[in-house]
MARLO-548686 format. One record per residue (C-alpha): residue in one letter; x, y, z. Coordinates in Angstrom, 3 decimals. Example, Ala and Ser with C-alpha at 12.3 -4.5 7.8 and 13.67 -1.06 7.14 Angstrom:
residues 2
  code         x         y         z
     A    12.300    -4.500     7.800
     S    13.670    -1.060     7.140
end
This chain:
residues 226
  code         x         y         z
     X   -20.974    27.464     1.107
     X   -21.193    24.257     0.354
     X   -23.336    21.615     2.981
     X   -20.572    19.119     4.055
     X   -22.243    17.785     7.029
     X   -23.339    14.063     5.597
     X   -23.889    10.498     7.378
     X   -21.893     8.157     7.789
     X   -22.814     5.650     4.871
     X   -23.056     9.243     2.347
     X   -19.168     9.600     3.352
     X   -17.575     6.506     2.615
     X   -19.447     6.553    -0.527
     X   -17.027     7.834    -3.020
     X   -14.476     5.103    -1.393
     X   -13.908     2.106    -3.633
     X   -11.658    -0.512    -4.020
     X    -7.826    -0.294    -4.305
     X    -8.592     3.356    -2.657
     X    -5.159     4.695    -0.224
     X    -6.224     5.892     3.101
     X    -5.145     7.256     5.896
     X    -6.775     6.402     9.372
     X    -6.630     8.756    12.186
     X    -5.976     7.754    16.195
     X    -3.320     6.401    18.543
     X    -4.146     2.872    20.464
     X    -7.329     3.605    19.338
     X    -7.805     6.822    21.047
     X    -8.845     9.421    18.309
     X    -9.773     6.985    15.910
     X   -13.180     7.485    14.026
     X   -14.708     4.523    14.780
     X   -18.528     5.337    13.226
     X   -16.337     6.223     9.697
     X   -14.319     2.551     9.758
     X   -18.365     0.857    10.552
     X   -19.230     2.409     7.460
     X   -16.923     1.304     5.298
     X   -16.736    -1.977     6.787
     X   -20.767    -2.195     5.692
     X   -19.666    -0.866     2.390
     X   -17.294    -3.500     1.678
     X   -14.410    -1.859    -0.754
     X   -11.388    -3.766    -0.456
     X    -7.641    -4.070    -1.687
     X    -7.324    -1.094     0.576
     X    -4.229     0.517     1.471
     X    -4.577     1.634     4.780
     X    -2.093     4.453     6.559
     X    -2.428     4.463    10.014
     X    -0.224     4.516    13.654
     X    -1.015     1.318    14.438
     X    -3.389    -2.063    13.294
     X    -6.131    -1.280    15.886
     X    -6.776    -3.879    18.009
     X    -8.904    -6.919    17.628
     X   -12.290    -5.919    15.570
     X   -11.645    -2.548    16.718
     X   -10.827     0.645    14.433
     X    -8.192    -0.765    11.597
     X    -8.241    -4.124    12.975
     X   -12.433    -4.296    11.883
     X   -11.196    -3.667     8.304
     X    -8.455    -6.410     8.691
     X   -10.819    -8.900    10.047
     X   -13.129    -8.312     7.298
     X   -10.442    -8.745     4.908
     X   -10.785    -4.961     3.007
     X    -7.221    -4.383     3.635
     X    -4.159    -5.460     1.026
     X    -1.368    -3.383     2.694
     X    -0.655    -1.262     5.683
     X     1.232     1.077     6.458
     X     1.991     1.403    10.307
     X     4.331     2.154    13.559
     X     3.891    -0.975    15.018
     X     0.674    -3.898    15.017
     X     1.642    -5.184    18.509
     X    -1.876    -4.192    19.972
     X    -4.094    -6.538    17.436
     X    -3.609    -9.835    18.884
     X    -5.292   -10.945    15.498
     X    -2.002    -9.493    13.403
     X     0.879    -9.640    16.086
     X     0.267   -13.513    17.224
     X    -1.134   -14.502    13.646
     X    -0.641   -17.967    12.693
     X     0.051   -19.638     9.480
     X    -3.167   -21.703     9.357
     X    -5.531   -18.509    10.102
     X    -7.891   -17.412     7.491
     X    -6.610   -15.904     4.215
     X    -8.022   -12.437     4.941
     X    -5.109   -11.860     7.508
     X    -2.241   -11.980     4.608
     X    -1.928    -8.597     4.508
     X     1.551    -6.849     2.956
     X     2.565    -4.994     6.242
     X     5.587    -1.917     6.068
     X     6.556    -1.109     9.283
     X     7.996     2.597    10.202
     X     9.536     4.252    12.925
     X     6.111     6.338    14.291
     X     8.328     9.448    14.052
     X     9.340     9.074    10.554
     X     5.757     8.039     9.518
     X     4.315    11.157    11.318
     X     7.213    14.036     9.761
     X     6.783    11.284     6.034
     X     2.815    12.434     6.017
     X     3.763    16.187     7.489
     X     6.100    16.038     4.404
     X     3.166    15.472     1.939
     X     0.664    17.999     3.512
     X     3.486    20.510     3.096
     X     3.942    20.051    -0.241
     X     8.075    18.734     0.449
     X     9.773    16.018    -1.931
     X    10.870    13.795     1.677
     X    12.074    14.290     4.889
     X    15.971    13.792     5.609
     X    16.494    11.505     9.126
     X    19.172     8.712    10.572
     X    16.498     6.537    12.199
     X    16.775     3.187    10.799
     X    20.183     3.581     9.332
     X    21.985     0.182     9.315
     X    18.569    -1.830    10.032
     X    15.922    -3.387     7.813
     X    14.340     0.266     7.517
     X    16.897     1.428     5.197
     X    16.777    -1.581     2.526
     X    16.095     0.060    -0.844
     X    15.961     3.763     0.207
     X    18.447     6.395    -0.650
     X    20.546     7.968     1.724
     X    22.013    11.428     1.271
     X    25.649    12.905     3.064
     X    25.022    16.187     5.220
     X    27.629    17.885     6.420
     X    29.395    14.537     6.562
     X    26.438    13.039     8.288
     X    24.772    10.213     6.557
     X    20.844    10.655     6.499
     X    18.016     8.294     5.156
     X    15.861    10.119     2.687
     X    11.936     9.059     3.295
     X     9.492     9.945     1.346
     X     6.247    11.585     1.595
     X     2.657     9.672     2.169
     X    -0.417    11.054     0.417
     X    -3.933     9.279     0.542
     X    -7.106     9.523    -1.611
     X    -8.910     9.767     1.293
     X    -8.507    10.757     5.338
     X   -10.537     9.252     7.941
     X   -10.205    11.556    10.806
     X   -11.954    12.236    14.644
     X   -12.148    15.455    16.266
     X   -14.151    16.500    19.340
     X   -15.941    19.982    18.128
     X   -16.386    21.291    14.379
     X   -18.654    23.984    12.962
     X   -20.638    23.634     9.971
     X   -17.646    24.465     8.211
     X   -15.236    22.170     9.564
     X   -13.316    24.037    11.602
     X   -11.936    21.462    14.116
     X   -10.799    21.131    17.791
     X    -9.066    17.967    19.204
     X   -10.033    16.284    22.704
     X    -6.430    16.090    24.296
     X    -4.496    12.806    22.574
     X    -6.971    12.632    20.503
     X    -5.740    15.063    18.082
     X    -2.228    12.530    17.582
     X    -1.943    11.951    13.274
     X    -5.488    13.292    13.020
     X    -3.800    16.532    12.476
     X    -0.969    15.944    10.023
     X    -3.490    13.409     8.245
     X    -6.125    16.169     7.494
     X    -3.496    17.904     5.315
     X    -2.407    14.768     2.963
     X    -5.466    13.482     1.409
     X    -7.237    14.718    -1.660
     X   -10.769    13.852     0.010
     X   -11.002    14.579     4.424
     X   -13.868    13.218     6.086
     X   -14.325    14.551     9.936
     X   -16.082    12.077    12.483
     X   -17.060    14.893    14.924
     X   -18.858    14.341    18.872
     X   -20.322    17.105    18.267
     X   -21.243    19.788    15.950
     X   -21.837    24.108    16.393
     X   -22.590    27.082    14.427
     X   -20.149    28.967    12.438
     X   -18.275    31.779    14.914
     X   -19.186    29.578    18.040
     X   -15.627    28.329    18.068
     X   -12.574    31.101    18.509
     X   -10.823    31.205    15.745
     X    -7.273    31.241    17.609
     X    -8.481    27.672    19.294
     X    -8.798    25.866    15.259
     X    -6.485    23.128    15.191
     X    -7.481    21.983    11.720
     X    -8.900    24.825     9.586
     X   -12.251    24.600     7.318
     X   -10.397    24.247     3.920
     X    -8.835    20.960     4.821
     X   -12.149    18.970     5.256
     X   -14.986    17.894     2.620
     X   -17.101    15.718     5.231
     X   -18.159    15.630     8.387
     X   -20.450    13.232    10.156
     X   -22.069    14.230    13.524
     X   -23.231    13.720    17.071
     X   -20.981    10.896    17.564
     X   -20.012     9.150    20.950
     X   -17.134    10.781    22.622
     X   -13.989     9.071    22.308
     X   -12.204     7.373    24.924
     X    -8.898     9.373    26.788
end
């Protein structure tokens, strides 16, 4: 089998610039914090980043914002980074950022839709609004539906609360929010886990994210906040 369990720096390693990925947490909660540190110290930039929200000030996304890695995101809403939501014109240049806004539902069922291997997801949020510029709609039994389409990532940055050597995960409560879905729509997972047991210690029927989805896993973090 192979050894997946790596540090934090040996993770982000194969993530370079221009890379797509998706970020894992809600408000913060969930989010792997010791991952985003790493890649923050490694620098790669004109990052597409996929993620609920925009962190908050120097904390999970928002570090890679303020360090200027980040060329686009893709989010649910930005409202809890004071840095992005009450930006000014004259702030630094590292905060003009390309930002796409989606309805957290669609963006949750839009990555679903890529884990599962389906060509979009059919819904009537954000018909008639700014969400619907530029998308194709389709007629359903004469209901009118907005056809999204799926988000992949080259890589998924991910927290859990207990793995095995194998990667078999459990979630801590809220934490598990788009760290789920996001573990099965990257090509490369890395798990940011508190803590770390033998193979068989966890039941099998308690898995929330199974083995074959993750390549990484870093260690003996600090809990997350709930």
């Amino acid at each position: 089998m192979k050894k997946k369990i790596v540090t934090a720096e040996q993770a982000v390693e194969c993530i370079g610039d221009g890379a797509v990925i998706m970020v894992g947490g809600f408000a913060s909660i969930g989010t792997p914090e010791e991952l985003i540190d790493a890649l923050v110290k490694k620098g790669s930039k004109d990052l597409t980043i996929i993620s609920c929200d925009a962190g908050r000030a120097g904390l999970g996304v928002g570090k890679l914002l303020r360090n200027g890695q980040v060329k686009k995101l893709i989010a649910s809403h930005v409202g809890l980074n004071t840095e992005v939501a009450y930006r000014t014109p004259d702030q630094p240049e590292i905060y003009h950022v390309e930002y796409v806004l989606v309805p957290q539902g669609t963006l949750a069922e839009c990555i679903r839709a890529a884990g599962c291997g389906l060509g979009g997801i059919l819904t009537p949020v954000g018909l008639g609004t700014a969400v619907a510029e530029g998308k194709e709609t389709v007629r359903v039994k004469g209901k009118e539906y907005l056809l999204e389409e799926p988000f992949s990532a080259d890589f998924a940055l991910i927290r859990g609360a207990i793995a095995d050597h194998a990667g078999n995960v459990i979630y801590n409560m809220t934490a598990r929010n788009f760290n789920t879905v996001m573990a099965t729509a990257a090509e490369h997972v890395i798990l940011c886990a508190e803590e770390i047991v033998e193979i068989g210690a966890i039941d099998p029927n308690h898995v929330m994210t199974p083995a074959l989805f993750i390549d990484s896993i870093v260690g003996g973090v600090k809990p997350c906040r709930i």
